[in-house]
C-alpha positions as CSV (number, residue, x, y, z in Angstrom):
1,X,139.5,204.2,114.9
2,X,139.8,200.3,114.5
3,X,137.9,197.8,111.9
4,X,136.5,194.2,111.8
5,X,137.2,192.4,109.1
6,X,134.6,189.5,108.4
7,X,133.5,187.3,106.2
8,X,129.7,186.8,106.3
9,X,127.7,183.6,107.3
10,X,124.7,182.8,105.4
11,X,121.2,184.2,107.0
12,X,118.7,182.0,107.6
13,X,116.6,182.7,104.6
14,X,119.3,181.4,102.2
15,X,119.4,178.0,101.1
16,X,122.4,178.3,98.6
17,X,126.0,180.0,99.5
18,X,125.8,183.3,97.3
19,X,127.5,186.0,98.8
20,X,129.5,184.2,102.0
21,X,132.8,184.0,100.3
22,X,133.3,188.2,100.0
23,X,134.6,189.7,103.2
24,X,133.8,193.0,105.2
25,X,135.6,195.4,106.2
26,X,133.0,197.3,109.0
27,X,134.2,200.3,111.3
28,X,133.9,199.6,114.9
29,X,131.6,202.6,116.5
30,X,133.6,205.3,118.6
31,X,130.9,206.7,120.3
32,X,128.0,205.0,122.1
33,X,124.2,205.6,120.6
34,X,121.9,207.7,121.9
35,X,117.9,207.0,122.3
36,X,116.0,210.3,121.7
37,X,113.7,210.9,124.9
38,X,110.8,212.0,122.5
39,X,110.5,209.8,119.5
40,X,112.3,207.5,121.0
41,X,114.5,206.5,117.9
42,X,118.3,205.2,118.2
43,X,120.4,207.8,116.6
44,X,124.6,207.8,116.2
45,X,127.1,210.8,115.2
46,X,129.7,208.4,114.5
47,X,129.4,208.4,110.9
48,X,131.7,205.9,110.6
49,X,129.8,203.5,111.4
50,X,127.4,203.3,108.3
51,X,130.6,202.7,105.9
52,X,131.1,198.9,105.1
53,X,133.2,198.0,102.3
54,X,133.3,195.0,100.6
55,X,136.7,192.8,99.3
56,X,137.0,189.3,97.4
57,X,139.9,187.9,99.5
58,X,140.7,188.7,103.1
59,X,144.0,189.5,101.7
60,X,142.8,192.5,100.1
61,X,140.7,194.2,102.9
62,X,143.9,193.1,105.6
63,X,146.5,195.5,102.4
64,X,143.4,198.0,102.6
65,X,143.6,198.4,106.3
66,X,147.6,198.3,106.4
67,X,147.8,201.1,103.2
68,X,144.6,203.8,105.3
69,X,146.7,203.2,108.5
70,X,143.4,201.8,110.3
71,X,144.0,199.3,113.1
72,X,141.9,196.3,112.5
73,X,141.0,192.4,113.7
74,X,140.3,189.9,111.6
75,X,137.6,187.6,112.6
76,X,138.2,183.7,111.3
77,X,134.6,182.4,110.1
78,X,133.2,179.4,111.3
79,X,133.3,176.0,109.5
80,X,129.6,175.4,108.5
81,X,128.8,171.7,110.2
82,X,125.4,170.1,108.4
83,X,124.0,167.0,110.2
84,X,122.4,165.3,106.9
85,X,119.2,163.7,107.4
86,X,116.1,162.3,105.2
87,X,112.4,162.6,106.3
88,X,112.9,158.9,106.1
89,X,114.5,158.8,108.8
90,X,111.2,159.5,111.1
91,X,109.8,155.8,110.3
92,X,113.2,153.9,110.9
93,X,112.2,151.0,112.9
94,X,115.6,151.1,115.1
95,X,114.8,155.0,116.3
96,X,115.3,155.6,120.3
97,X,112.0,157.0,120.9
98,X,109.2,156.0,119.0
99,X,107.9,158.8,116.3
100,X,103.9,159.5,116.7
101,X,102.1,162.4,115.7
């Protein structure tokens, strides 16, 4: 049994930073999924793998792991790099390629 610990990026629907400073702690499936042949739905019986738990600091999921005995990685996240542009900056008059419609 081994974990991930995370902490999750933003999706793409968020414009703001609410809830990407909490980190995960997500079991790592032990058995592969199976497709049923006749409905043809994905199905698991590692139950494990529903169970996410949620921490404040990676601190506290890394003592949660150590105190359960589970072995675990911890997964840095990535700095969030924003190029910062205007619409403005469509008409400058010194762009490479002319803009047109």
């Amino acid at each position: 049994m081994s974990a991930r610990i995370y902490s999750p990026a933003k999706t793409a629907m968020q414009s703001g930073k609410a809830k990407t400073g909490r980190w995960i702690l997500e079991f790592e499936p032990e058995k592969p999924r199976k497709i049923d042949p006749l409905m043809g739905y994905t199905s698991s019986a590692d139950m494990k793998s529903q169970i996410k738990l949620s921490f404040e600091t990676r601190e506290e999921a890394v003592a949660y792991a150590k105190k359960q005995g589970v072995a675990f990685r911890v997964e840095e996240p990535k700095e969030l790099r924003r190029r910062q542009i205007t619409y403005a900056e469509n008409f400058r008059y010194d762009r490479k390629t002319p803009w047109t419609h």
